[in-house]
BADRENDREN-259776 format. One record per residue: residue in three letters; x, y, z of N, C-alpha, C in turn. Coordinates in steps of 0.001 Angstrom, whole numbers, plus 500000, padded with zeros to 6 digits. Example, Ala and Ser with C-alpha at 12.3 -4.5 7.8 and 13.67 -1.06 7.14 Angstrom:
2
ALA513190494310507800512300495500507800513200496700507800 SER512850497750507080513670498940507140512900500030507870 
//
This chain:
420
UNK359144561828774402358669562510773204357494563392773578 UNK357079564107772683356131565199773293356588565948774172 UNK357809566524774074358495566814774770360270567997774280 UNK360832568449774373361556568977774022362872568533773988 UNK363276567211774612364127566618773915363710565384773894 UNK364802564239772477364505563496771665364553562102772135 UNK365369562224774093365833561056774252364558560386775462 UNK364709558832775313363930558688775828364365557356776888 UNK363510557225778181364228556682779131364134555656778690 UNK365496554841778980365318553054778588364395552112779468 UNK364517551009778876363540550063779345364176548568779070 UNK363804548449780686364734547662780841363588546103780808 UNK364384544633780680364043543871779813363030543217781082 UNK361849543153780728360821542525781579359882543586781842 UNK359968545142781144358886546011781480357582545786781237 UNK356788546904781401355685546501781058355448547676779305 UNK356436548366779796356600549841778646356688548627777233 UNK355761549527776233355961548946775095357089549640773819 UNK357680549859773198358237550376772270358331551531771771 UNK357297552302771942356546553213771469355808554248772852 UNK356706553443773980355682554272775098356633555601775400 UNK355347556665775711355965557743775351355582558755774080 UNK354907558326773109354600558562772177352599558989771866 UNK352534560094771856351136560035771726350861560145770148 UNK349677559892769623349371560019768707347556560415768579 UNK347439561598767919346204561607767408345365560894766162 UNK344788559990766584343832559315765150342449560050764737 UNK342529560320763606341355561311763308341011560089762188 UNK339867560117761335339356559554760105338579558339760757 UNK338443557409759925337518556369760160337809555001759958 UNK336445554117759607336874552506759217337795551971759381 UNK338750552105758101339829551131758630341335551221758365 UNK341376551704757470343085552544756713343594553138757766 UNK343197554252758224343827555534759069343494554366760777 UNK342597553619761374342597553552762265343632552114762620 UNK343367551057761501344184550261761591346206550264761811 UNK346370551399761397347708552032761552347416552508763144 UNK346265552942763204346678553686764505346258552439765656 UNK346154551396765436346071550063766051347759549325766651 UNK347848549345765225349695549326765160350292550064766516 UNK350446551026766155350850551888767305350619551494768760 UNK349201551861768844349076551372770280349470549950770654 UNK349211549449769719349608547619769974350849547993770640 UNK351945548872770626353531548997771405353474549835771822 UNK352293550390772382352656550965773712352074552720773620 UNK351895553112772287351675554675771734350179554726772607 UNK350226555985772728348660556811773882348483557069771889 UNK347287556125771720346153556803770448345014557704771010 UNK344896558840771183343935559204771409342849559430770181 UNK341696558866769996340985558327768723339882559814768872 UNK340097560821768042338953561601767565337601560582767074 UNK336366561479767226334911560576766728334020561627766790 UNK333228562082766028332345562895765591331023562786767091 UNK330767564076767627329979563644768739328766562767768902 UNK328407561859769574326923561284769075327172560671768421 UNK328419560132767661327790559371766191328817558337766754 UNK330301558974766334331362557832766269332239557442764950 UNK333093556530765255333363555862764018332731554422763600 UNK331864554377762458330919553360761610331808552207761905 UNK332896552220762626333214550649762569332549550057764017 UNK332155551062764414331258550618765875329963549677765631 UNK329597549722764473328442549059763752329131548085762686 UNK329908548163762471330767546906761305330642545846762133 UNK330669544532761327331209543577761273329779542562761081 UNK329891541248760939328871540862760677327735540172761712 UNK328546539689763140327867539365763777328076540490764928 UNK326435540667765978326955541715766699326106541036768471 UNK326832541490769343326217540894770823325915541866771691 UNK324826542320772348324393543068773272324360544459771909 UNK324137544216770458324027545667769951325496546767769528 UNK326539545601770229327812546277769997328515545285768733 UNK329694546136767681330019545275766949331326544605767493 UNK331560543069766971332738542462767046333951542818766465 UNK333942543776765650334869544757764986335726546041765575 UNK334838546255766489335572547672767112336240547116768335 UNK336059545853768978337153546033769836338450545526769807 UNK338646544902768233340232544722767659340609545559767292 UNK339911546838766325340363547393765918341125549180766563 UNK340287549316767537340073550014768517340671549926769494 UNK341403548810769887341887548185771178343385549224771355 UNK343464549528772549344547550136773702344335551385773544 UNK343362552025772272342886553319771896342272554120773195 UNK342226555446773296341125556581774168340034556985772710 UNK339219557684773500338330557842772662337188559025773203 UNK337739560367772625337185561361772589336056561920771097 UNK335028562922771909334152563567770859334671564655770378 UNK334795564982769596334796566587768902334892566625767693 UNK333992567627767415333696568062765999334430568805765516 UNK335309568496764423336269568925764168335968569775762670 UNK334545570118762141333970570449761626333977572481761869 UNK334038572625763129333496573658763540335026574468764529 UNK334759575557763937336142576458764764336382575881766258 UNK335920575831766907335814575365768288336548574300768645 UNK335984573172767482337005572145767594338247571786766979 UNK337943572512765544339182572799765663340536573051766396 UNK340425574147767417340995575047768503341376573561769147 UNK340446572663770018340814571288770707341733570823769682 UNK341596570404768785342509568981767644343950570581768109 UNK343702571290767293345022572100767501346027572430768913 UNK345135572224769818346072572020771595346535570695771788 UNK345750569704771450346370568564770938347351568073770476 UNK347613568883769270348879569086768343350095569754768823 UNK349522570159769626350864570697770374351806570183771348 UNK351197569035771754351497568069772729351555566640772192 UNK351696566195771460351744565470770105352529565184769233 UNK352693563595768976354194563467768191353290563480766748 UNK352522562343766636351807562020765389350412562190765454 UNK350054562690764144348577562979763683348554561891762253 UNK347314561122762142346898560048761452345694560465760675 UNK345379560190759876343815560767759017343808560126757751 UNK342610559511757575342159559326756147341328559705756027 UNK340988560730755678339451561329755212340544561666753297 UNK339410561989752830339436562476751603340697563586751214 UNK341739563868750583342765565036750602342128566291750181 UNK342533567046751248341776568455750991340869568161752273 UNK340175567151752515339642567494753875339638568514755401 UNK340998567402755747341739568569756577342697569778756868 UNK342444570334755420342495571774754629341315572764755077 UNK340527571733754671339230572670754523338711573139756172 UNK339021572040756558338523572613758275339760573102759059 UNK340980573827758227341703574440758805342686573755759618 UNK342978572873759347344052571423759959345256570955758873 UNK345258572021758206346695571493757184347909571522757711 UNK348649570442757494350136570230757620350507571631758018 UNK350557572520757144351060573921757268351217574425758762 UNK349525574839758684349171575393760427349488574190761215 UNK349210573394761237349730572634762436350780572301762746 UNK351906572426761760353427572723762093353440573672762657 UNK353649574682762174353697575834762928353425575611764535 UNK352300574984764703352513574606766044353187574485766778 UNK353242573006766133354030571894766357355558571350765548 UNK356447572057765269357652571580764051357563570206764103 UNK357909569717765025358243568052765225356969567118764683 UNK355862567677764914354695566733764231354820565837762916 UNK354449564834763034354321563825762040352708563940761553 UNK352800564174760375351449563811760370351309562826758909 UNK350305561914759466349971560429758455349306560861757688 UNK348709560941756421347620560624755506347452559582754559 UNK346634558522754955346165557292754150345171557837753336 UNK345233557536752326343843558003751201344436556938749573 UNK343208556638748842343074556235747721343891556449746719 UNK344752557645746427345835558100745435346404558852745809 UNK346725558926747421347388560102747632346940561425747896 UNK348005562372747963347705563649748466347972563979746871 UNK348669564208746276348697565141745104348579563659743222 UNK348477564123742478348040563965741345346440563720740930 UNK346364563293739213345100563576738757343899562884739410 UNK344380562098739993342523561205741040342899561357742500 UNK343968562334742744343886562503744214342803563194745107 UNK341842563537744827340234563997745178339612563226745273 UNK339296562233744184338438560867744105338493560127745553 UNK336922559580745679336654559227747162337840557827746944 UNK338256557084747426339041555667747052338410555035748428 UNK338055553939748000338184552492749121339362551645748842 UNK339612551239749831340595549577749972340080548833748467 UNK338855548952748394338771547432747270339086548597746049 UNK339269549679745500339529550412744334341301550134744359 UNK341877550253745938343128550492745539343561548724744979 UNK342837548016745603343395546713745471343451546449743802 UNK342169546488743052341843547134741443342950547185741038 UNK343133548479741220344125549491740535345433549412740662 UNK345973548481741958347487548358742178347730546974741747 UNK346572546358741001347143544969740344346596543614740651 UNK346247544460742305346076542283743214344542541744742628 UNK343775542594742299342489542086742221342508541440740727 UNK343213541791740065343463540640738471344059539377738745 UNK345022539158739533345528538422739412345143537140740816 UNK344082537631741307343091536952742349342198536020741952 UNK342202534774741997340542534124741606341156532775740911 UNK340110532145740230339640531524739190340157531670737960 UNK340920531957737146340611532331735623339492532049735034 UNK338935531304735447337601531289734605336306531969734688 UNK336874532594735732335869533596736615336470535203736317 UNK335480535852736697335926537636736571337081537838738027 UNK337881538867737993339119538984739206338153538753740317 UNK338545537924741539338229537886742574338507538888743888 UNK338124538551744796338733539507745825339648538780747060 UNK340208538922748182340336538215749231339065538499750113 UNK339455537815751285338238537962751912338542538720753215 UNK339016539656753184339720540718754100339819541889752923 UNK340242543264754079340177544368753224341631544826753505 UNK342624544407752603343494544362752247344222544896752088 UNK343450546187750993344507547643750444344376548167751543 UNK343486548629752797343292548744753773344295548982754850 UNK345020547641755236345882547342756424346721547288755555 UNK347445547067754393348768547569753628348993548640753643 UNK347686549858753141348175551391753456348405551457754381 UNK347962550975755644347985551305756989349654551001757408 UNK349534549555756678351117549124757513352490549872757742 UNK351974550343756037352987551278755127352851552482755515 UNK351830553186756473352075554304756938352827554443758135 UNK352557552893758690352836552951760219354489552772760143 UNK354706552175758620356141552471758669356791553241758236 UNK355714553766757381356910555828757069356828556763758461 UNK355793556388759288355696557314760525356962556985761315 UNK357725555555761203358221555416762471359734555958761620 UNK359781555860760450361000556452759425360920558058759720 UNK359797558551759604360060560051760093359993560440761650 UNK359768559400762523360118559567763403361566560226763894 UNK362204558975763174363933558804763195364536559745762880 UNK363938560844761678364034561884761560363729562913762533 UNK362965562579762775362604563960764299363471563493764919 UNK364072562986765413365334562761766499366443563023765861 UNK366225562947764815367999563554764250367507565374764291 UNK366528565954763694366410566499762900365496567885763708 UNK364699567387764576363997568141765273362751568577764424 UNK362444568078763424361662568682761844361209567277762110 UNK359136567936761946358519566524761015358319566872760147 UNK357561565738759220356803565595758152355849565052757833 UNK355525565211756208354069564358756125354388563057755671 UNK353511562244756088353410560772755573352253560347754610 UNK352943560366753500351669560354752468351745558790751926 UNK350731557892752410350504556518752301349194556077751534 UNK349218555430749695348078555449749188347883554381748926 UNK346569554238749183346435552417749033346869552149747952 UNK346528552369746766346641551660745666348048551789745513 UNK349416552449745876350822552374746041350851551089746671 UNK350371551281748016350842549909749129350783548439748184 UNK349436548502747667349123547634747408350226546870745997 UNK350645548075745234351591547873743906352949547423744335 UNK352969548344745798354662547742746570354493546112747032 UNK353498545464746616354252543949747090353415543122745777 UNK353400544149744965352955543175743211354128542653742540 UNK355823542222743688356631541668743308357055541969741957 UNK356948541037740649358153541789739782357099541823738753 UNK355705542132739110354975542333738166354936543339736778 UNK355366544548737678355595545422736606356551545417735085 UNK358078544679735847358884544473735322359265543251734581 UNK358019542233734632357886541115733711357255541590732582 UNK356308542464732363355329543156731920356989543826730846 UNK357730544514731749358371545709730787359376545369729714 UNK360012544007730422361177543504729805360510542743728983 UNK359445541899729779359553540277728902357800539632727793 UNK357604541173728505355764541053727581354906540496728505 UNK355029540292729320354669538844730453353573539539731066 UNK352008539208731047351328539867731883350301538794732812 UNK350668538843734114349819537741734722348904537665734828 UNK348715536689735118347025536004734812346794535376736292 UNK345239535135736023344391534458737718344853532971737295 UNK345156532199738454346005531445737946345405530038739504 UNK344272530906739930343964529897741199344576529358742356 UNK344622528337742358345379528004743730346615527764743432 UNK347301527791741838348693527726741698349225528667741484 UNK350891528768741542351378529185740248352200528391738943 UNK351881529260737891352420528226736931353637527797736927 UNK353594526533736362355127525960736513355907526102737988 UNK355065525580738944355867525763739946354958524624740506 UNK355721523507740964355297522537741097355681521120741991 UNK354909520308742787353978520336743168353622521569744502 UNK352613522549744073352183523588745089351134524173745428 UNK349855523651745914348716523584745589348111522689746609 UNK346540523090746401345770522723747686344788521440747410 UNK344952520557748350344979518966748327343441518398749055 UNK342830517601748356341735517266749432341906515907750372 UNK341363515872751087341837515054752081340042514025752116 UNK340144512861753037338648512107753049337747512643753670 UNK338098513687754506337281514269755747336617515668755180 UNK336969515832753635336279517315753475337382518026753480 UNK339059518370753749339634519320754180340243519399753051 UNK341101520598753165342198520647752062343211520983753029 UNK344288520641752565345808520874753247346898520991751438 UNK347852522140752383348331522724751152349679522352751491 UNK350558521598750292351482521059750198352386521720749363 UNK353725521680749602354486523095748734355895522118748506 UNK356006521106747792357231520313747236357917520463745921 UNK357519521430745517358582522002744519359857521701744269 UNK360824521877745496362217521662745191362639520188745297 UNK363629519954744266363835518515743816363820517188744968 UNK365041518165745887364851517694747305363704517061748062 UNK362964518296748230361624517973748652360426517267748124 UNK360830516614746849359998516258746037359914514851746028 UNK361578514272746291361867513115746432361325512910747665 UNK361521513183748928361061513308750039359360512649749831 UNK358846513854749146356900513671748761356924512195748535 UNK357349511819746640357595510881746151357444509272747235 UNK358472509479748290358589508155749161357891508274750492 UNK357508509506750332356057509920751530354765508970751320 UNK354461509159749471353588508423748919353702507387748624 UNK354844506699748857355118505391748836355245504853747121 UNK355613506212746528355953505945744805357053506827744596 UNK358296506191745291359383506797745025360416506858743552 UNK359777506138742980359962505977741398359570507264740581 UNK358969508348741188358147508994740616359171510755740429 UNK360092510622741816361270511819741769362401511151740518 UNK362381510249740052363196510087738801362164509803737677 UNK361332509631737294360354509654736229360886511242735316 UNK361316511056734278361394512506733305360470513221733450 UNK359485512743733834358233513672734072357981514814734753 UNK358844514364736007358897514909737319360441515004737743 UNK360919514621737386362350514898738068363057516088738258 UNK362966516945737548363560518429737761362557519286737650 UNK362740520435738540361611521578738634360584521885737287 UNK361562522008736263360890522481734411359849521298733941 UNK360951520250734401359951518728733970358428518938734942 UNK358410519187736342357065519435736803356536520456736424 UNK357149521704736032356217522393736094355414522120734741 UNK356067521680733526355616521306732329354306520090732367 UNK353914519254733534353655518387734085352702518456735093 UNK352179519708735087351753520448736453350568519709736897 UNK349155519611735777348539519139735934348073517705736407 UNK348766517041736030348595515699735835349673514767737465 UNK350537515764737328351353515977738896350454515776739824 UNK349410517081739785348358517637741006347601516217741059 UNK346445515604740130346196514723740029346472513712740907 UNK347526513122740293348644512057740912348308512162742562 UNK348676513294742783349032513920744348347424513676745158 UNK346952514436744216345261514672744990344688513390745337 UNK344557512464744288344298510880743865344607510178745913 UNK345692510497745933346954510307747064346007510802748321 UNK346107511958748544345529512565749854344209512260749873 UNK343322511926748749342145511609749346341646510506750117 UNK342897509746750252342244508362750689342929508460751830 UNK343183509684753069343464509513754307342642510731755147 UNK342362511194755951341883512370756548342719513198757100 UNK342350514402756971343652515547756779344673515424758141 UNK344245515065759116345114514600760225346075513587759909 UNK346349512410759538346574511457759024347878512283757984 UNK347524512708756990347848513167756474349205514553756229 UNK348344514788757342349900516234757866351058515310758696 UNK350461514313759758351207513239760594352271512973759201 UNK352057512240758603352644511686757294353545512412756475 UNK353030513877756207353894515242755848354989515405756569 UNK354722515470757954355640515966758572356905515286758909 UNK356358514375759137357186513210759180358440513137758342 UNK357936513141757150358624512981755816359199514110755570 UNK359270515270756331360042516414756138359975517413754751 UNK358391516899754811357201518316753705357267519003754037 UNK357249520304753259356013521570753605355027521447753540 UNK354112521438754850352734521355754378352080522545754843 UNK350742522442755060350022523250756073348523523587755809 UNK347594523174756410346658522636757106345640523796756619 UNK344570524020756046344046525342755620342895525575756560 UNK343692526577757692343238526733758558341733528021758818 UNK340754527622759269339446528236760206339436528888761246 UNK339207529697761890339101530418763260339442528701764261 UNK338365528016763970338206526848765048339575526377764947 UNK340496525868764165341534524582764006342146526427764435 UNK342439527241764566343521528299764850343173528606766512 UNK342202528095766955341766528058768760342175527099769298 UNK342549526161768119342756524035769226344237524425768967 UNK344646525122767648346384524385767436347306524877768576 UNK348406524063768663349596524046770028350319524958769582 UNK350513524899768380351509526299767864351013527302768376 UNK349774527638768326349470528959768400349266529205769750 UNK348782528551770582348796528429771539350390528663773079 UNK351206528263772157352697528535772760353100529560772334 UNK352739530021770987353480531616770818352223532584770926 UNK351260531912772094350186532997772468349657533937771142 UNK349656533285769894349332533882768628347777534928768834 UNK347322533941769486345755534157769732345261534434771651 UNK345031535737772070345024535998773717343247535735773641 UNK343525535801774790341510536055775611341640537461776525 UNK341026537902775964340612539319776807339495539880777374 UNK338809540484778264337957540380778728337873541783778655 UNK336282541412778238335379543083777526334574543189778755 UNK334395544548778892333489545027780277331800544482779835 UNK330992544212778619329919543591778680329948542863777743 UNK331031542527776770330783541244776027331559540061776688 UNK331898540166777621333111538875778480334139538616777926 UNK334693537898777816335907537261777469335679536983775546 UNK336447537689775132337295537335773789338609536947773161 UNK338299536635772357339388536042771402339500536823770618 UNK341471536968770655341374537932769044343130537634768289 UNK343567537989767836344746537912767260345432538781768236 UNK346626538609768618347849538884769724348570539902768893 UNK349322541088769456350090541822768775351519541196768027 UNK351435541576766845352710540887766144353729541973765478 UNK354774542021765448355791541094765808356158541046767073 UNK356566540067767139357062539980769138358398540367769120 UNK358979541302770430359659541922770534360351541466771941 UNK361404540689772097362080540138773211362446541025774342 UNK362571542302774104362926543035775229361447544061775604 UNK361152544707774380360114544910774774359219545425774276 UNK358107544180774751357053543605773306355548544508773793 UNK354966544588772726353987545517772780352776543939773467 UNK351330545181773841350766543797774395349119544670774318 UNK348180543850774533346854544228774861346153545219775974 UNK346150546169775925345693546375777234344507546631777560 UNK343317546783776749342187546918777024341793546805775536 UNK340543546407775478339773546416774046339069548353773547 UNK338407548135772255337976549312771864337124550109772963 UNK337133551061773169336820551825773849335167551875773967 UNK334366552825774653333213553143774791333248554961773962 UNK332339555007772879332242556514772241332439557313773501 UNK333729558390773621333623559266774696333952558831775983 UNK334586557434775515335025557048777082336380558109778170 UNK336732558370777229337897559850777935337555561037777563 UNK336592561636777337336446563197777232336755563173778504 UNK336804563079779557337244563994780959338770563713780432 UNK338966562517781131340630562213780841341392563618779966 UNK340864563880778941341845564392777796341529566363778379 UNK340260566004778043339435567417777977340415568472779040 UNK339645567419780473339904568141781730341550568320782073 UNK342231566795781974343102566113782614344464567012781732 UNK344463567032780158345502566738779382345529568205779208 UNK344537568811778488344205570204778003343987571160779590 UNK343450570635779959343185571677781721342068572403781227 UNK341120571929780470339523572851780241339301573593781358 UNK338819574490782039337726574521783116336302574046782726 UNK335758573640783996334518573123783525333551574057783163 UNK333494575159783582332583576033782565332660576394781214 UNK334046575960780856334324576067779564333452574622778607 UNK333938572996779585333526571853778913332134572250778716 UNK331704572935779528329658572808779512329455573536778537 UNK330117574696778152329624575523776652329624574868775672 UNK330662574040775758331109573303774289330445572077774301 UNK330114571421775542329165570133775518327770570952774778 UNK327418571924775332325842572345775091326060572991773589 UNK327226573103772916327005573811771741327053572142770724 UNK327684571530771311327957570100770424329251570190769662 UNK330261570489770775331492571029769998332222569345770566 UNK331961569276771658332427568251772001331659566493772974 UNK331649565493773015330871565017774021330700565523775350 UNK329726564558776599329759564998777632330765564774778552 UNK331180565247779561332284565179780368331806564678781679 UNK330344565161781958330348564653783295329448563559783067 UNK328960562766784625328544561222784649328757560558783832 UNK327984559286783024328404558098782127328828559045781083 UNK329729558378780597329943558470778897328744557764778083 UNK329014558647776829327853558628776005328048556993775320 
//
């Protein structure tokens, strides 16, 4: 790809090639929408080459809450298998770079504001022209076109507005949030999968397009049949806590040790199962409980029953006992109990990677795994400007009297000795 025809060499089963290798992509924008997609990517194998404002960067270099040696714990998940060039894409000059770029280039990624990369002369338009085959992504708050498509949007507005944040929490409390940024990596996901849909198209088609991915959409595409309970049946959901209604027993259990473990015996089957788990097998024929309607009508006093039950063992004890008995359970897991467990540990859920000055980390493993051929880690987030030569010199063929004008005007970072 990047290239003039569509086919690409196979790969054969034990490579090191990821899915996607072959594929460059430019990431322009910031935080976390536009870069988290462009995470995706590289996770299988795509060359992200990550635009960053000179000197400054992208603010997720400073995110997160704890930070070591001054660097954040945030940028090197999010950032990871990425390059990472300066240029100001603000100013004709750099422009001219993002646009040679584009020419050599399957996909372009961006969430800045719509109309942004209009204004600095980077619209779909001109950069086709370039480029026909270009894909280009835009994650933003409402989209590229209608009445709040200008409006700045965050992840937590789209989450709002596409439904999840009502139906989050407590009821007795105002809508809650999760504790992740959500609308975020849904727009993202959802871009990363209209990109690879118009991909498919460029190989039929020789023609890209735009990928217009808005959080608050992403977020409405998995509000299940919310809308349509609402249309047919009057039905409007409610915060509803750790359950749902009438669905029963399904809900989170305390254990003697402090824990909760979440048990999901709903179906009649599985209920009887619970029932003689707890050693009150009388309780899957009780009218009370015997058919799904009877619990869910029952819900409360069910949970009770149940909770009463798990508190008098410690959550170990307890899952032993689940499992056994051929429950659904599952264990409400912490960073720590997700570093000891064997599961995760055999499907390498969780790698150690080693950062050039923070040492060895832990982070979440690329998912989904792919048997022939699976995307993988190859280095963490970058250093601001760690490839201006690479790209500048290497990709584009600058001369260096050219890099030094544009270093000294601040069109782009420095090229020669350390990176900035």
């Amino acid at each position: 790809m990047h290239t003039s025809s569509v086919d690409v060499a196979p790969v054969v089963e034990g490579s090191e090639n990821g899915p996607l290798t072959g594929l460059r992509v430019i990431e322009m924008g910031q935080l976390l929408a536009g870069p988290f997609c462009g995470q995706l990517m590289a996770d299988f194998g795509a060359e992200v080459i990550k635009i960053e404002q000179p000197g400054l960067g992208d603010p997720m270099r400073q995110w997160g809450r704890e930070k070591a040696h001054g660097k954040s714990l945030w940028w090197p998940v999010v950032a990871r298998n990425k390059k990472s060039i300066e240029v100001n894409a603000r100013v004709q000059e750099g422009g001219d770079i993002i646009r040679a770029l584009v020419a050599q280039s399957d996909i372009l990624v961006e969430n800045f504001r719509p109309g942004t990369m209009e204004r600095w002369g980077l619209s779909y338009e001109e950069l086709s022209r370039i480029n026909p085959r270009l894909i280009m992504v835009r994650v933003s708050g409402y989209g590229q076109t209608g009445p709040y498509s200008k409006r700045a949007g965050y992840g937590a507005i789209g989450e709002a507005m596409g439904g999840l944040r009502f139906v989050v929490g407590d009821p007795s409390m105002p809508p809650s949030r999760m504790g992740i940024s959500i609308g975020d990596t849904l727009a993202a996901t959802f871009a990363c999968l209209g990109a690879m849909m118009a991909l498919h198209v460029v190989n039929r088609t020789g023609r890209g397009q735009v990928v217009d991915s808005a959080i608050y959409e992403a977020v409405l595409n998995v509000m299940e049949s919310l809308i349509t309970e609402y249309d047919h049946a009057g039905y409007i959901r409610e915060r509803t806590g750790a359950i749902l209604p009438n669905v029963a027993p399904s809900n989170v259990y305390p254990t003697s040790d402090e824990r909760f473990v979440l048990i999901a015996a709903n179906q009649d089957t599985v209920f009887t199962r619970l029932a003689a788990c707890m050693k009150r097998p009388e309780l899957a024929t009780d009218v009370r409980y015997a058919t799904h309607s009877a619990r869910g009508a029952h819900q409360q006093e069910l949970d009770d029953l149940i909770a009463a039950w798990t508190r008098t063992m410690d959550s170990e004890t307890l899952c032993t006992a689940l499992e056994d008995s051929g429950v659904p359970f599952g264990d409400i897991y912490r960073a720590p109990e997700m570093l000891k467990d064997a599961h995760f540990k055999a499907r390498e859920a969780i790698v150690k990677i080693m950062h050039p000055t923070l040492g060895a980390m832990h982070m979440q493993n690329v998912a989904p795994k792919l048997s022939a051929t699976p995307g993988r880690i190859i280095h963490l987030g970058p250093e601001l400007g760690e490839h201006n030569r690479e790209i500048f010199s290497g990709l584009l063929g600058l001369p260096a009297s050219k890099l030094i004008a544009l270093e000294g005007a601040g069109v782009i970072g420095k090229t020669a000795g350390e990176t900035a």
